[in-house]
C-alpha positions as CSV (number, residue, x, y, z in Angstrom):
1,X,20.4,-6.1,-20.8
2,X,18.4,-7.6,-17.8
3,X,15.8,-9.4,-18.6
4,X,12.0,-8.0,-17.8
5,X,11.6,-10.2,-14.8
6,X,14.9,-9.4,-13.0
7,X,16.3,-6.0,-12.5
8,X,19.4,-6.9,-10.1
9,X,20.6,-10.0,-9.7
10,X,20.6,-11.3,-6.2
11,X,18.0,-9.5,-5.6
12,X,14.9,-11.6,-3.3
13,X,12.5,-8.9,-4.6
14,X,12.6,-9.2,-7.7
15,X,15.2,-12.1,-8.9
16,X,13.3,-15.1,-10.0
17,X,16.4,-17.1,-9.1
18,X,16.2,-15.8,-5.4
19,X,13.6,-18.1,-3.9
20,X,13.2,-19.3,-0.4
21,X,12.6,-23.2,0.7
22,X,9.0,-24.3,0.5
23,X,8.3,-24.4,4.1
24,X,9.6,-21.7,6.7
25,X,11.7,-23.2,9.9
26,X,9.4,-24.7,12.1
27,X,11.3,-23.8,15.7
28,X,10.4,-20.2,14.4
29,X,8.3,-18.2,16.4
30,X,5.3,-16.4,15.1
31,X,4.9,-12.5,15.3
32,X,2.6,-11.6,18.0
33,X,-1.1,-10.5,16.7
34,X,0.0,-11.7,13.0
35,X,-1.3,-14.9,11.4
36,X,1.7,-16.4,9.1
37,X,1.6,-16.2,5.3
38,X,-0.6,-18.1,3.9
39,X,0.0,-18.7,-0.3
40,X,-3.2,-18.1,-2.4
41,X,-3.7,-19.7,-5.3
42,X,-1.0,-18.8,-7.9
43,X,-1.8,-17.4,-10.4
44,X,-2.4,-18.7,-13.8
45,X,-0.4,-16.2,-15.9
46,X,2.5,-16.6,-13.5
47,X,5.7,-16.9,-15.4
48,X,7.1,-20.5,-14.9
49,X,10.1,-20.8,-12.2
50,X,13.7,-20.7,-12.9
51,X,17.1,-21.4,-11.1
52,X,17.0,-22.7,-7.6
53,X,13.5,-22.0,-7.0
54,X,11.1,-24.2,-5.3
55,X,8.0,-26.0,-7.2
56,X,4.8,-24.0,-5.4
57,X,7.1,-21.2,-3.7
58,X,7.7,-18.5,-6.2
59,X,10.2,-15.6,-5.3
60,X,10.0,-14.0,-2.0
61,X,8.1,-10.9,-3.5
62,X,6.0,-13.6,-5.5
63,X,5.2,-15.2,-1.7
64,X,4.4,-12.1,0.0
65,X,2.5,-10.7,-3.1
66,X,-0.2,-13.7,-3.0
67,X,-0.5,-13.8,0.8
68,X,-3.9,-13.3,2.4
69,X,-2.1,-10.2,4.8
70,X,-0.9,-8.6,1.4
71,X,-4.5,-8.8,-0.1
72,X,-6.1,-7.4,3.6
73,X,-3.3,-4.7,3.3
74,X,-4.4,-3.7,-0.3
75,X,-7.8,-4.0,0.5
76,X,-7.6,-1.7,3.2
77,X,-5.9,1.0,1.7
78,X,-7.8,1.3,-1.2
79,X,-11.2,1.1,1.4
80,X,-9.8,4.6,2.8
81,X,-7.6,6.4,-0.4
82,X,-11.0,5.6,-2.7
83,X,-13.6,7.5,-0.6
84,X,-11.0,10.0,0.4
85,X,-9.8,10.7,-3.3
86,X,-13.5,11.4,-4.4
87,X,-14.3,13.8,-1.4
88,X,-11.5,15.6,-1.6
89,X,-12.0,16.0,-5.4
90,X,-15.6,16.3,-5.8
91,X,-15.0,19.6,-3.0
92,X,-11.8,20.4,-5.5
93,X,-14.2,20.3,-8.0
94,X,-17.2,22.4,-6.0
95,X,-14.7,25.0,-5.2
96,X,-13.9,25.6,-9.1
97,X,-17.4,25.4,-10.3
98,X,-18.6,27.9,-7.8
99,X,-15.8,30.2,-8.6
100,X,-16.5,29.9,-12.8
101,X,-20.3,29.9,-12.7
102,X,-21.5,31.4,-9.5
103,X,-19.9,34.2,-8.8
104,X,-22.4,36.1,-7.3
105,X,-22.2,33.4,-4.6
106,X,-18.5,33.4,-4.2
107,X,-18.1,37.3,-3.7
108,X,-20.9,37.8,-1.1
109,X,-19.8,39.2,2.1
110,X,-19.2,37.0,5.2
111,X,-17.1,39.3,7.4
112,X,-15.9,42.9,6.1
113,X,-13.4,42.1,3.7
114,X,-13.5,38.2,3.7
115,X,-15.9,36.8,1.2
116,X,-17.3,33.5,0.5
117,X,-14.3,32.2,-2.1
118,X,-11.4,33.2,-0.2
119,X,-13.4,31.1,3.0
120,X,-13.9,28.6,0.2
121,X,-10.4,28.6,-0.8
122,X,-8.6,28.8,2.8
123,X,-10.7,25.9,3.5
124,X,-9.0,23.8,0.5
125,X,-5.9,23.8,2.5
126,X,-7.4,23.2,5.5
127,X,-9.4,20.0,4.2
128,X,-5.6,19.2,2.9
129,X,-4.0,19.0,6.3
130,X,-7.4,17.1,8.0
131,X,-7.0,14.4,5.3
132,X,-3.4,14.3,5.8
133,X,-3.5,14.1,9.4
134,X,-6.3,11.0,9.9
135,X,-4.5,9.5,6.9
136,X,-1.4,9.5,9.1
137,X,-3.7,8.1,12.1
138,X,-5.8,5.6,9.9
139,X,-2.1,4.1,8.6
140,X,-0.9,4.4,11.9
141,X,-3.5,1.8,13.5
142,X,-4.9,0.1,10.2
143,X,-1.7,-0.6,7.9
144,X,1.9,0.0,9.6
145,X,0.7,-2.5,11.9
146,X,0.2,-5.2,9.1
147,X,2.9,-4.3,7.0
148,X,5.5,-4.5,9.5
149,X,4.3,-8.0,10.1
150,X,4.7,-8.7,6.1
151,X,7.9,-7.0,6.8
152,X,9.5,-8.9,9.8
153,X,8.1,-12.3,7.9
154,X,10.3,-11.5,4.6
155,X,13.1,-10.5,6.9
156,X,12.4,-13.6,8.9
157,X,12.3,-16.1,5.9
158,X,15.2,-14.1,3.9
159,X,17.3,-15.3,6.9
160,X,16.2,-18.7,6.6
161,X,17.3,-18.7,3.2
162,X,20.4,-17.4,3.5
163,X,21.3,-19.2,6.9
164,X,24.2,-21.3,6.1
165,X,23.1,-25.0,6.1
């Protein structure tokens, strides 16, 4: 039965005995508009290292997870799903409590047969899409960016690891 730190063996994500050197290679080149990893503090419930692991480096995952680009990443998601999660369910939420206590309002006429709830619902879906499409856009130009620097710097130090010496 693995324990409940590893779940494959081998495995750089999330192997405690897969850990890369201290210090990346110093002839390699830095990603272009990406600052390197840089290790916050570690953290003090952190599960002491095992294997061939470094003193101060951690897993790979362990790395990545304390990095000040990891942090900026998980700030700005939650910055846009937060606010975007409570309008789209406070309007949810309008929607249903118009249609259980203000009926009256929902079945008034807007245009022969279309009436206010059936606007009111069409627009549910259509709120659906707009949220789907800037979230698309916003993750286009605010996160892929970033994470596919957090990306191409685990490929980058996996291979420094597993470079034959």
């Amino acid at each position: 039965m693995p324990s409940s730190r590893s779940v494959r063996t081998g495995d750089a994500w999330t192997s405690p005995e897969a850990a890369l050197p201290a210090a990346p290679r110093p002839d390699a080149a830095p990603l272009p508009g990406a600052a390197p990893l840089q290790d916050a503090a570690p953290r003090p419930d952190a599960a002491p290292l095992q294997g061939n692991a470094h003193p101060g480096s951690g897993t790979l995952y362990e790395r990545i997870h304390r990095s000040a680009d990891f942090g900026t990443l998980r700030s700005r998601r939650r910055r846009f799903i937060v606010p975007a999660t409570a309008f789209f369910l406070g309007w949810y939420f309008l929607y249903v409590l118009c249609a259980a206590f203000a009926p009256g309002f929902m079945s008034r006429r807007v245009y022969r047969w279309i009436d206010v709830g059936l606007v009111f619902g069409l627009l549910q879906f259509v709120t659906t899409f707009a949220l789907t499409m800037v979230y698309a856009w916003w993750a286009g130009r605010r996160f892929d960016p970033l994470a596919d620097g957090l990306r191409e710097e685990w490929e980058r130090q996996r291979r420094t690891r597993d470079a034959p010496t």
